[in-house]
C-alpha positions in Angstrom: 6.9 -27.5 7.5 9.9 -25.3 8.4 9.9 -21.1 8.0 11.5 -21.1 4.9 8.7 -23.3 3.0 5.8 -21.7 4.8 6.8 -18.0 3.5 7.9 -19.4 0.6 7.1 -16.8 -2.5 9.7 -18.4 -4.7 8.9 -17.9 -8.9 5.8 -16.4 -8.1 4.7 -13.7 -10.3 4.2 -10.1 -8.1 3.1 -6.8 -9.1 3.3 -4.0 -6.9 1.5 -0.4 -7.4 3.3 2.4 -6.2 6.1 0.4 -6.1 9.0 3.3 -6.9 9.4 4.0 -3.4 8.7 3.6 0.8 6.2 0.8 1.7 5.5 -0.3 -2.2 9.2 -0.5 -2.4 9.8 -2.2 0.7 6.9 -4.9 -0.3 8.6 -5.1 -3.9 12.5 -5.7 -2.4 10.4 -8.4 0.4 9.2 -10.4 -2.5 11.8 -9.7 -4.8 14.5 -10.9 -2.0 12.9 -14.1 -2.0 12.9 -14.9 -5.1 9.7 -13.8 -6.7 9.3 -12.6 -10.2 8.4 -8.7 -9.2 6.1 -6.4 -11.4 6.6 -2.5 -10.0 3.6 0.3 -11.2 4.4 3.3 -10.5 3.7 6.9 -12.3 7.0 8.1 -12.0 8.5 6.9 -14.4 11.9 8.2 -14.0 12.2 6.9 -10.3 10.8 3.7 -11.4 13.2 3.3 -13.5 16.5 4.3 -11.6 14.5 1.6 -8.9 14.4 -1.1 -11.5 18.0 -0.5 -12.2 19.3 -0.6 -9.0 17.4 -4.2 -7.9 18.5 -5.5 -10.7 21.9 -4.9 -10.2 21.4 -6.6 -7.0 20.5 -10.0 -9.2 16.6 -9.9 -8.6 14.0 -10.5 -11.0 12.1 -6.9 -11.2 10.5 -5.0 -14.0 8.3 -1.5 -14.3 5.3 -0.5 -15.4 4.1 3.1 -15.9 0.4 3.6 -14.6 -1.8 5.8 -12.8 -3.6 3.7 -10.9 -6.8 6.1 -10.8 -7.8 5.5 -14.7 -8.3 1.8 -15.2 -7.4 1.7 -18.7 -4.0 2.1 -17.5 -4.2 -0.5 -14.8 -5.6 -2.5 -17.4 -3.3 -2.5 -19.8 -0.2 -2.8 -17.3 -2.2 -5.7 -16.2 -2.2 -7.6 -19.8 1.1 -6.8 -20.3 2.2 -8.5 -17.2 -0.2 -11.5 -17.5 1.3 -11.6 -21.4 4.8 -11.6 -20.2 4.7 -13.9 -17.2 1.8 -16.0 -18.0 0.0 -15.2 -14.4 -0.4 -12.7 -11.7 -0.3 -14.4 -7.8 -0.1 -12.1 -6.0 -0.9 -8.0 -6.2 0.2 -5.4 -3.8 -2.9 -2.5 -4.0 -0.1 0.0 -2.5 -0.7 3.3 -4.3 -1.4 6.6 -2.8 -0.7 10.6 -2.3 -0.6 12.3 0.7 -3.7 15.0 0.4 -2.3 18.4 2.2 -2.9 19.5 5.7 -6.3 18.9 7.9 -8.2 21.2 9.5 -5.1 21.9 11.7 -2.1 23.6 10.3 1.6 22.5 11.1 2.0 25.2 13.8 -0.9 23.8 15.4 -3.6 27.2 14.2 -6.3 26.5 12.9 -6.2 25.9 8.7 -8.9 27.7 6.7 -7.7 25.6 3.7 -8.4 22.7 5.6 -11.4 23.7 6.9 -14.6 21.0 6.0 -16.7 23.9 3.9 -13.7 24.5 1.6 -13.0 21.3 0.4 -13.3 21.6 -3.3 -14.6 19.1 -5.6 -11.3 19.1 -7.6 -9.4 18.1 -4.7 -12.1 15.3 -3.3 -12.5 13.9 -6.8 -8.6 14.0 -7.4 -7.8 12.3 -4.2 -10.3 10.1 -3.5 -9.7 9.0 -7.4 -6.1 7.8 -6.4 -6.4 6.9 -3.1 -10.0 5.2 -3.5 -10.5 4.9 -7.0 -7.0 3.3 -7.7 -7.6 0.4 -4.9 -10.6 -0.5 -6.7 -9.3 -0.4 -9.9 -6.2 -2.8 -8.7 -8.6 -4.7 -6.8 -10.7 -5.3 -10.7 -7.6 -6.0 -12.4 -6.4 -8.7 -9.8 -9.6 -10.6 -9.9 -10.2 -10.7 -13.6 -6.9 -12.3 -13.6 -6.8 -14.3 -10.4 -10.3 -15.5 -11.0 -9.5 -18.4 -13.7 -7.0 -19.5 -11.9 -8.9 -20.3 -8.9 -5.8 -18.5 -6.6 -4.1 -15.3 -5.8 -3.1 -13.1 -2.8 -4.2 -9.3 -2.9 -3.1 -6.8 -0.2 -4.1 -3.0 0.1 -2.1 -0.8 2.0 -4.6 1.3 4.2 -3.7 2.8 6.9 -4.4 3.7 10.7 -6.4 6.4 9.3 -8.7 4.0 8.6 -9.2 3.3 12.0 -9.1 7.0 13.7 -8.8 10.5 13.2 -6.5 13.3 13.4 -6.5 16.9 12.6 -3.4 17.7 11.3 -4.3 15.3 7.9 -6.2 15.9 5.3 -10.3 14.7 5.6 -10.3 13.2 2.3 -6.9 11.0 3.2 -9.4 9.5 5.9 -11.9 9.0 4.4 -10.7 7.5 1.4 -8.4 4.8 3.4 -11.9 4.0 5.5 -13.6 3.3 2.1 -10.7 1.3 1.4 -10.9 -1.0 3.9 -14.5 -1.5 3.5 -13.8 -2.2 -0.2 -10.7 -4.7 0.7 -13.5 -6.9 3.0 -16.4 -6.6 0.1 -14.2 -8.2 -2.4 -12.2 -11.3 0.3 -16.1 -11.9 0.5 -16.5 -12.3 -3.1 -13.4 -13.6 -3.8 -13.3 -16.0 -1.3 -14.7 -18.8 -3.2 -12.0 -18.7 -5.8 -9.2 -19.2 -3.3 -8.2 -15.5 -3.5 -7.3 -14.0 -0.2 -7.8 -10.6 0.4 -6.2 -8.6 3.3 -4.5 -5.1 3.9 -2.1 -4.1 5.8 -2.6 -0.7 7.9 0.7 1.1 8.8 1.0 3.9 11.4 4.0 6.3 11.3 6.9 5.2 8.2 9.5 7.1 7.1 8.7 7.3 3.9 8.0 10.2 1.4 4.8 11.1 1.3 3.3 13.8 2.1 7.1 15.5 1.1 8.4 13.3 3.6 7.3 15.3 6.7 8.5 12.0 9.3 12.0 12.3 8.3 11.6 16.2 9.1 13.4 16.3 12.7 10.6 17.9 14.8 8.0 16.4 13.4 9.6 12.5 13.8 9.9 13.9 17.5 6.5 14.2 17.9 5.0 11.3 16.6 8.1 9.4 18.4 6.7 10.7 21.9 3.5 9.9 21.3 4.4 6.5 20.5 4.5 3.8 23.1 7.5 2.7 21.5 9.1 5.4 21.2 10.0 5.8 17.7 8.7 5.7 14.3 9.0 2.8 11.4 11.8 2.3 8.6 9.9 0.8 5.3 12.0 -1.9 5.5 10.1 -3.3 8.8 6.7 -3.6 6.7 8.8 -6.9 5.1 7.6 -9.4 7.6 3.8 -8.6 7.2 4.2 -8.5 3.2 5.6 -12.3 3.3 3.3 -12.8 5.5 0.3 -12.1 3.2 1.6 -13.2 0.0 2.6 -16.2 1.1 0.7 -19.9 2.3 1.5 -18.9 5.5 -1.9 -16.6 5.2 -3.7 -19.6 3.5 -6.5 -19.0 6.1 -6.6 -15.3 6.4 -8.8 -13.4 4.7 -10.9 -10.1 4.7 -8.2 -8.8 7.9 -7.0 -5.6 8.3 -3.5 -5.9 10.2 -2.1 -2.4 12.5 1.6 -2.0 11.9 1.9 1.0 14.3 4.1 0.4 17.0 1.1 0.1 19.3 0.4 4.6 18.2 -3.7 3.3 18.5 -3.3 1.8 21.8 -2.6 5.8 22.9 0.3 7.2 25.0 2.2 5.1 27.5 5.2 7.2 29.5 
């Protein structure tokens, strides 16, 4: 079996939340590229659509769907439509998420009473979690109920390295929600396993991409993070590609339940 027919994603039907821009993007334009039939979800709708427009000018297959991925009924009914449409859903990228403000460190490195663990307020840990959380679980439901008939299916969850350690300078409810996250992407490749649905997630460190307003493409903060980094540098969306065929194609037929670091080696710690 050569490259091309091991990532081969060709006519299969793709749905990608937060798929308007940076890593959901990148995913979409991966599968899209290669010939899948590509679903984008995304809650702003005006970006989604000038997105939409643009691939498609490029020849691909892509279409949107608007959705907030923290109320299921949404999900849900993005989900039928898709299903109605295509006739199947193979594989689902669980990519949707907000940055959540600044951690108990400020951006000038003082202490943040904002930040601070006793004035977290309920709004903000039920608003957050219920997007970053709430809306992999909800993606996760919607993928098995349709997956599950059809005995196959790829899901991947974008979590990230926040799931694996902790900083100051981010918000607590970001980490804790993308720990909970990966817990959650393990629980259901457990359950799902049996139905020949693989489960994984992908866990990226420092992207250029625009959440949390973009702060990595701000100069001195893209500094920082570039000399902490043992390669010296941080990511472009577009090199999250190789991991997304990767998982949504047979060349994961036998990975499942795995959370893969896309950092540049940032959790391995500082180098020279």
């Amino acid at each position: 079996m050569n490259a091309a027919q091991l990532f081969e994603v060709s006519n299969k039907v793709c749905v990608v939340t937060g798929g308007a821009s940076g890593i959901g993007l990148a995913c979409a334009e991966a599968m899209a590229e290669n010939g899948a039939r590509v679903v984008l979800m995304d809650i702003d709708t005006r970006r989604l659509e000038a997105v939409v427009e643009r691939l498609r000018a490029r020849g691909v297959a892509v279409s949107g769907e608007t959705v907030d991925v923290s109320s299921r009924a949404s999900l849900a009914t993005a989900f039928e439509a898709v299903a109605h449409r295509e006739g199947r859903i193979d594989v689902v990228f669980a990519n949707a998420g907000v940055d959540v403000g600044e951690g108990f460190i400020a951006r000038d490195g003082s202490r943040s009473v904002e930040g601070a663990l006793e004035n977290i307020t309920q709004e903000h840990w039920h608003t957050y979690l219920g997007i970053n959380l709430g809306g992999v679980l909800h993606t996760l439901q919607e993928a098995a109920r349709h997956m599950k008939p059809a005995g196959s299916g790829k899901i991947i969850v974008t979590t990230s390295v926040a799931s694996l350690c902790n900083v100051g300078g981010v918000g607590t409810s970001y980490f804790a929600a993308k720990a909970a996250a990966s817990h959650l992407m393990r629980q259901a490749a457990l359950e799902l396993a049996r139905y020949n649905i693989q489960v994984n997630a992908m866990a990226p460190g420092a992207f250029a991409t625009n959440i949390a307003g973009g702060h990595v493409r701000d100069p001195e903060m893209r500094r920082l993070l570039e000399t902490t980094n043992p390669q010296q540098r941080v990511a472009e969306p577009e090199e999250i590609k190789g991991l997304a065929l990767l998982l949504a194609s047979d060349a994961s037929s036998f990975i499942t339940g795995s959370e893969i670091v896309i950092d540049g080696g940032a959790l391995l710690g500082h180098a020279d």
